[in-house]
N, C-alpha and C positions, 0 to 999 in steps of 0.2 A: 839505742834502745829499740826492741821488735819494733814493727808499723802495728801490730796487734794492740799496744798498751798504747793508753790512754792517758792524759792530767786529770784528774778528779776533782771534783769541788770538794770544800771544805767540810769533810762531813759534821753532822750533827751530833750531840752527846748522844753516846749510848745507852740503850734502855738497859744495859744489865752493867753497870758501871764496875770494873774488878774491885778486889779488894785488895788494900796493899799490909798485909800484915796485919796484927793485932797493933786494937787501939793505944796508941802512946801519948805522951804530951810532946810535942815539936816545937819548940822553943827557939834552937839555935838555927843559926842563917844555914849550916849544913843540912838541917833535918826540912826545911822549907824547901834549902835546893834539888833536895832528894825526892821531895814531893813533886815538883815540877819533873825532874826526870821518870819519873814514875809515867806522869800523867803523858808524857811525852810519847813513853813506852807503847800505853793506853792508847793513843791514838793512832800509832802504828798498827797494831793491831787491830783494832775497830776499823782500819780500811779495808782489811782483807776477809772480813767477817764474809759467810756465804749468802746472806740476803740480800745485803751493799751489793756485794760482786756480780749476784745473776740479776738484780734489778738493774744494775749498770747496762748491764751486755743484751737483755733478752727483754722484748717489749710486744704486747698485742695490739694490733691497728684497733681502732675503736668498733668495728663488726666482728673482732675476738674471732676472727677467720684467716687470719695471716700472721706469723712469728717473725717479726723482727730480728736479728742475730748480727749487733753491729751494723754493716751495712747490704746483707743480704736478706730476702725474704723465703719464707717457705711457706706453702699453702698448709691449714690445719681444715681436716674435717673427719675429727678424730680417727687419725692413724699414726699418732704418737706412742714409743716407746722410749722407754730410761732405763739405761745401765750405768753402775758406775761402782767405783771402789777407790778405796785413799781413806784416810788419817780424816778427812774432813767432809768429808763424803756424804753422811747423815743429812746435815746442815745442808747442801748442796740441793739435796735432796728434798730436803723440808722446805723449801726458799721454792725451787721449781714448781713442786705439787703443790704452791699457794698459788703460783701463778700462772700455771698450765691445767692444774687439778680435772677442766673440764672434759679438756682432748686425751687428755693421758687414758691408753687404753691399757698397758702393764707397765713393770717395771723390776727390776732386779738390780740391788745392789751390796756388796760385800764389805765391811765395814770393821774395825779392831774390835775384839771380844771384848765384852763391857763397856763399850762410848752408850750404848743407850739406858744402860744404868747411870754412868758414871753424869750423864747430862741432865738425868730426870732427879739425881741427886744434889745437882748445884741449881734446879727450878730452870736452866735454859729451855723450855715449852717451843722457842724459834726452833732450836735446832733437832726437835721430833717428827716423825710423819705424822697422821690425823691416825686413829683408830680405825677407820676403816679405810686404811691407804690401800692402793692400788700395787703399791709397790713392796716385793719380797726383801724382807732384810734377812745376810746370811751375816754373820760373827763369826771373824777366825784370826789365822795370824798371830797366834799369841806370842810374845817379846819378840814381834814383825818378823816372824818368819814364817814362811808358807807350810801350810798342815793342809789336813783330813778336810778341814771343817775349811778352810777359804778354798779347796779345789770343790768341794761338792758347790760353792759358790759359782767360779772359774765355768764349770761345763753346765751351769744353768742363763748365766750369761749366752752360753754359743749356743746354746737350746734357741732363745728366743730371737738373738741373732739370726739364726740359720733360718728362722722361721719369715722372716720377713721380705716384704715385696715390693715395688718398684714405686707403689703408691705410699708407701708409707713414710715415714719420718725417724730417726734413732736418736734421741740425746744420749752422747755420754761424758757421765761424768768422772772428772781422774783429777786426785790428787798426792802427795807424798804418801808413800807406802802404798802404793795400788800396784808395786811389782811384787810382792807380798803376798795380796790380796786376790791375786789373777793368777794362780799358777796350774796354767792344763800343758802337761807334756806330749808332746806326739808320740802318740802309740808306734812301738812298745815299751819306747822311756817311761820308764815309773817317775812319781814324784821323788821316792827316796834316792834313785839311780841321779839323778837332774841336781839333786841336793848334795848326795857326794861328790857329785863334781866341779860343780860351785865350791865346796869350802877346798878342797884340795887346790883348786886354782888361788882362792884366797890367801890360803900356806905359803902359797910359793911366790905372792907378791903380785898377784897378777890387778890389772888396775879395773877401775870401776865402771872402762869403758869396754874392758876386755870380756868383763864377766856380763856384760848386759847382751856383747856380740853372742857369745857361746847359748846363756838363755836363751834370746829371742831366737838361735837358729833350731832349740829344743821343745819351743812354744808355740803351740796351735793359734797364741789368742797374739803373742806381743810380737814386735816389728811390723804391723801393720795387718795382723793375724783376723784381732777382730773387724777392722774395718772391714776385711774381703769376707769373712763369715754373713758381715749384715747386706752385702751387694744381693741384688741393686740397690736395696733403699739410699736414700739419701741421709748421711750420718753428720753430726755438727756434734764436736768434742770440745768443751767446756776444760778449761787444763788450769789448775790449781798449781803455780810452780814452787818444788822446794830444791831447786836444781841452780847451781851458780850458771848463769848465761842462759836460761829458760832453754835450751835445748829439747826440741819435742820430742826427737827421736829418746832420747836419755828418759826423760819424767816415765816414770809406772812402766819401763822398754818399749814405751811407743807404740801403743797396740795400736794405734790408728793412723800412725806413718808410718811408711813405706820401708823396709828395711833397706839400707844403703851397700849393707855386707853380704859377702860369698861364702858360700860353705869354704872355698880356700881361705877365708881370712881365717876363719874358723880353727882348719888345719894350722893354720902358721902358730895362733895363737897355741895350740895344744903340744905342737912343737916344741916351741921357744920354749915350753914348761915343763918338758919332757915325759907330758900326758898321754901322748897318742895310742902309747902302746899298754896302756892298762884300762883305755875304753871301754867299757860295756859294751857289749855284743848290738844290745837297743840301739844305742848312740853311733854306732858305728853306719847301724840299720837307715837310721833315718838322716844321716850324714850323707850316705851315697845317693840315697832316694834324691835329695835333692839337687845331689851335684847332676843326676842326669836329667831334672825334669825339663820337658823342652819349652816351657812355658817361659822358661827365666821368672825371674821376681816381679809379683803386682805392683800394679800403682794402688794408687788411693783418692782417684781423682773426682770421686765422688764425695770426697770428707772436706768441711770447713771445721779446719782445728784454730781452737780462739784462745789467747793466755788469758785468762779472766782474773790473777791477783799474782803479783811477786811480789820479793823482795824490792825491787826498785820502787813500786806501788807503795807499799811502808810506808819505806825510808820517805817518800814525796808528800804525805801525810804529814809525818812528825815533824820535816819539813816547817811544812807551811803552819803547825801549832805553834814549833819554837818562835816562829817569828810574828804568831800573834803574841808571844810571851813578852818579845822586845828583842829577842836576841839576833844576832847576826848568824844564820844557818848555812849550810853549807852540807852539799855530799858527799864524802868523801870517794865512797865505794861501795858498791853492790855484791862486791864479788870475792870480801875476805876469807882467804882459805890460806889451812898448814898449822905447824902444830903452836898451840898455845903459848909454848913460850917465847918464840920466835914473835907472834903475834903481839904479845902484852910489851918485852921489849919495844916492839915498835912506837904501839900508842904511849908507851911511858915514856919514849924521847921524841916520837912526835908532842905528846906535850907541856917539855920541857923547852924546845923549839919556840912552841907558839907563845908557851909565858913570856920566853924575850923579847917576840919580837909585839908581843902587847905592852911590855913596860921597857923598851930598850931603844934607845935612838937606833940608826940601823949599823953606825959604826960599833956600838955595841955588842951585837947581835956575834953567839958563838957560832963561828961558819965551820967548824971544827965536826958540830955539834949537827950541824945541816948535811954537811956530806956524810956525817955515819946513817943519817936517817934516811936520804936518798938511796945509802948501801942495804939498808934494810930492805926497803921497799921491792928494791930490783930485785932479792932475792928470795920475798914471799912472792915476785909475779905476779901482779894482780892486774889483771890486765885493762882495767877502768879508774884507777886510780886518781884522783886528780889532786898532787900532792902541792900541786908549787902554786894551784890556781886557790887549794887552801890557805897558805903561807901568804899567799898576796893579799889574799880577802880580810887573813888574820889581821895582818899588819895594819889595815888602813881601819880597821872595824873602829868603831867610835861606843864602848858601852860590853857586854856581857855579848859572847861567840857561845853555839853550839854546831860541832862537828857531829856530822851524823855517816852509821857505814853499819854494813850488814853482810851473811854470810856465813859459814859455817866452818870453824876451827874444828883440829882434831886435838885431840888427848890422848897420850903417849902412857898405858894405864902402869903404874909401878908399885903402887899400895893396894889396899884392902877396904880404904875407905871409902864415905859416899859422897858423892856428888856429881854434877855436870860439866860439862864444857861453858857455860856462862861464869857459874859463881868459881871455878876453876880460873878462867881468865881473867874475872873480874878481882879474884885476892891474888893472884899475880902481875896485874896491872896496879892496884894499890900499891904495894911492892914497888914498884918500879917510879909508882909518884911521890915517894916516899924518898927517895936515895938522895937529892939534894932539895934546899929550897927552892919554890915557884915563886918566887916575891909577893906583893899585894893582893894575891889571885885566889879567891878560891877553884878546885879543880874538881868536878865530879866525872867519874868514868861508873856505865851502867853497861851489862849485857846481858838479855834477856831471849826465849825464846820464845816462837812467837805461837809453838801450839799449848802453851802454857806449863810443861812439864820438860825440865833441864834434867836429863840422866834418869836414875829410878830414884829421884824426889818428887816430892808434891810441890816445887814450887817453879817458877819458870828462870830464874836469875840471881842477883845480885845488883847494889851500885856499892863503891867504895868514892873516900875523898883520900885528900894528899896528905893525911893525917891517920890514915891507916895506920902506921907502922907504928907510933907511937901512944893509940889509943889502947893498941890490942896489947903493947908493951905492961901500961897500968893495968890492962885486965887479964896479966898474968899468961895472955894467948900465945904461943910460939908458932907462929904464921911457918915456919921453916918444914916443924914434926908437919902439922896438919897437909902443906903442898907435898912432903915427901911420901906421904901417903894416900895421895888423892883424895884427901878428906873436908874439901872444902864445906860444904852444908854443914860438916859440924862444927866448921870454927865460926860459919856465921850464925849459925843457932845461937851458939857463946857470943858471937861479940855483939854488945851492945843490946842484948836483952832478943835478938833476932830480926830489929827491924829494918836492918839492911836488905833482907830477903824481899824478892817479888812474889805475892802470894795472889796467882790470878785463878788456877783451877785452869783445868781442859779448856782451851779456848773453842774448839771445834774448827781451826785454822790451823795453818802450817805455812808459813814462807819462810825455812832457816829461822836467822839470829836476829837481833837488831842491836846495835853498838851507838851509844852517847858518851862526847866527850866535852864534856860542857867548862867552860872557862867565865868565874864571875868574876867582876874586880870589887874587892872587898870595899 
């Protein structure tokens, strides 16, 4: 794990507790265990909240004349500035200006069109500025894609950037979707010109780390753009990660690390996709500009970049809940990526796995059954995985196991229907715990996400038990039609009256997914 992150104490309930679906009566040991998964969910989330996260990281000596940052100081005597953009950004923001409010001389930040409705409409008051904040909010990005309205944001950012001097101080803040939120092209790249050639590489397969090289070498502010706009001042970047492996250069293209790439990667990349020769004249422009400049690539040795909340943060939360619950916890992984079905296969014989070897002597135990799932494993890559140190923990566990892992699945789109990558994996992980009995066990599997909205629904998730397949049988549901259409939210509206759903609203957070796979013995 970075030297950045931190253990956290166990946080305290939260003042705005989610809401898990409309009220039902919860009778059976399933709808109890659900509840606990829920609340599990719950806590994952509440650790990554943005007032937790900058109280953790940012603190004033008691003469309110020095900032704490971890384990750095920086003098205040009001010549603080704040920028920032991302998905949770607002929040970020409202959490700072509670506790810098005094020094804070401006601020600018670019934020998804509608989070300041959509938060003043679920009562979050945390995650608003004060009425007469100091800091500019710009709304743009809308279905996260860079516009009109997040670039007039982007070059008011480098405005006050640009403005700043060696006495002064820059917070920035960045979270998922702040590469979005930040897009200033180098003159004479237009934004539309930067945009066509983003999705034409997209076409052609190009990967997520190809398209962020190509951006950042098109971008005035990312690969370390804005850091050098705010030189000299001294900048401390505040990093929100929705990135598997917290990679800083990756998050929002790294506007405050250093770019690592050359314009010749650049080329190779435009190459290999058979780009080069239908460039825009702009791009070609500012492609050679920089293959001659004799400067070479900045540093950034002026920026302290701090990861202030991941996934691995979460998952260490829900963690340490399960096991005020009683259960035996365990992480599996931070780092689940690839497509969904590949995915749910796994957890449904991983834990088919782990039922044996909780009710199975160990001559028992299907080793048939263990090497397909070691096959699996190796072949989603996951590079943190700790598969066999779960199996052993499984094994010896005395009472009720929760597996816990996070991350972010794709979905492979082939219908017309709605839903996410949560309630998508979570009704085809049901699926799969369904295909034989788990003996005396009950088995709950939940996947949620963690900025409260799974796909374009309103809810963040699902959980399913090992009794899916034959609930939704009596309720006439054909789990088959709804996955062949991507229509999972409608099968879980239908089944069971819809209280399977996670209904939390905008979290104002973002760290990917969170995955429970909980094991009770009946």
């Amino acid at each position: 794990m970075a030297a950045a992150l931190q253990v956290l104490p166990r946080l305290r309930a939260l003042s705005h507790p989610f809401l898990w679906g409309p009220p039902v009566a919860r009778m059976t040991s399933g709808m109890a265990l659900g509840e606990q998964a829920q609340q599990l969910f719950d806590s994952a989330v509440g650790a990554v909240q943005p007032g937790p996260m900058l109280q953790r990281t940012l603190s004033l000596d008691p003469s309110g004349r020095q900032l704490k940052v971890r384990d750095r100081t920086f003098q205040l005597r009001e010549n603080l500035y704040l920028v920032g953009f991302g998905k949770a950004v607002l929040g970020m923001a409202a959490a700072a200006e509670e506790l810098l409010g005094q020094h804070l001389v401006q601020g600018v930040i670019s934020v998804p069109k509608g989070i300041r409705a959509a938060m003043e409409h679920a009562g979050k008051q945390e995650m608003l500025l004060k009425p007469h904040s100091h800091i500019q909010v710009f709304e743009g990005a809308e279905n996260n894609l860079p516009d009109r309205d997040a670039l007039r944001a982007a070059l008011a950012i480098q405005q006050l950037a640009e403005g700043l001097t060696a006495d002064d101080l820059m917070l920035v803040l960045i979270s998922g979707g702040g590469s979005a939120l930040l897009p200033a092209p180098i003159p004479p790249v237009t934004l539309e010109e930067k945009q066509m050639l983003t999705k034409l590489l997209a076409a052609r397969g190009a990967t997520i780390q190809e398209l962020n090289t190509i951006r950042k070498a098109l971008s005035q502010l990312k690969g370390g753009g804005l850091a050098q706009a705010a030189y000299p001042a001294q900048v401390v970047s505040l990093i929100l990660s929705d990135v598997i492996g917290d990679p800083l250069e990756v998050i929002a293209s790294g506007p405050t690390v250093a770019s690592a790439h050359s314009v010749q990667d650049c080329l190779h990349i435009l190459n290999h996709y058979g780009l080069r020769a239908v460039l825009p004249r702009s791009v070609k422009t500012v492609l050679s500009r920089a293959d001659s400049d004799p400067h070479g690539p900045h540093t950034c040795g002026h920026v302290l970049n701090v990861i202030i909340g991941s996934n691995s943060l979460a998952l260490a939360e829900a963690q340490r809940q399960a096991e005020v619950l009683g259960y035996h916890a365990m992480v599996l992984s931070a780092a689940v990526q690839g497509d969904v079905k590949s995915v749910a296969q796994f957890y449904g014989l991983l834990a088919q796995v782990a039922a044996a070897h909780l009710t199975s002597s160990l001559a028992e135990r299907p080793s048939e059954k263990e090497a397909k799932l070691h096959q699996l494993a190796a072949e989603l890559q996951l590079p943190d995985l700790q598969l066999e140190e779960a199996l052993e923990a499984v094994a010896k566990a005395k009472g009720p196991v929760c597996l816990l892992a996070g991350g972010e699945p794709t979905v492979q789109l082939q219908g017309s229907g709605k839903g996410g990558r949560n309630q998508e994996l979570a009704l085809r992980v049901g699926v799969e715990l369904g295909r034989q009995p788990l003996g005396p066990i009950d088995v709950l599997f939940l996947s949620g996400g963690t900025d409260g909205q799974d796909g374009p629904t309103e809810v963040a998730g699902a959980w399913v038990m090992s009794d899916l397949v034959s609930q939704a049988s009596v309720e006439s549901l054909d789990i088959a039609t709804f996955l062949s259409n991507n229509d999972s939210y409608t099968f879980f509206c239908h089944f069971r009256g819809g209280t399977h759903l996670l209904h939390t609203g905008l979290t104002g957070t973002n760290v990917m997914d969170v995955h429970l796979l909980i094991f009770h013995p009946q």
